[in-house]
C-alpha positions in Angstrom: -11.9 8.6 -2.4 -12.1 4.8 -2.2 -11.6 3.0 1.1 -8.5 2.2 2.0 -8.4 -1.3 1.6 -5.2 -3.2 2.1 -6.2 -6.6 0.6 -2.9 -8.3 -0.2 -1.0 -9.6 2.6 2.5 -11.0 3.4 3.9 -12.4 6.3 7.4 -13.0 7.7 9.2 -14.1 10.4 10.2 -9.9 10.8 6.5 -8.5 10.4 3.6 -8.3 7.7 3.5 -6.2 4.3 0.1 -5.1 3.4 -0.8 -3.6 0.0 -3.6 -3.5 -2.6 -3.7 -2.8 -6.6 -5.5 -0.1 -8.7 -5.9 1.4 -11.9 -4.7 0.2 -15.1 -1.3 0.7 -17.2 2.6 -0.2 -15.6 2.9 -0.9 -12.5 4.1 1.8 -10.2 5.1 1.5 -6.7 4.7 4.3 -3.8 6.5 3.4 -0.6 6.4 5.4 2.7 9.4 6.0 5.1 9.5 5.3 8.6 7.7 5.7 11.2 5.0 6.9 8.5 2.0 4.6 7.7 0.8 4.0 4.0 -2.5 6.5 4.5 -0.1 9.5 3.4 -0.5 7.3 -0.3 -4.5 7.6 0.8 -5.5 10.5 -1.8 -3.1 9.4 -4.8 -4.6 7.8 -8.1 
């Protein structure tokens, strides 16, 4: 497994987004529900 590096940033006045890019083809977004954290994405792709 790579690291789990959140590289891409975005801040607003109601928090910061955090998310990175991998693999090739169509983009395809995974989104996690609340009060969850985006390391249940960790070990897919």
């Amino acid at each position: 497994m790579r690291g789990w590096d959140l590289d891409e940033r975005f801040g607003s006045s109601h928090g910061e987004v955090r998310w990175t890019r991998r693999g090739d083809g169509p983009p395809l977004v995974f989104l996690h529900g609340t009060p969850f954290s985006s390391h249940v994405w960790r070990d897919v792709g």
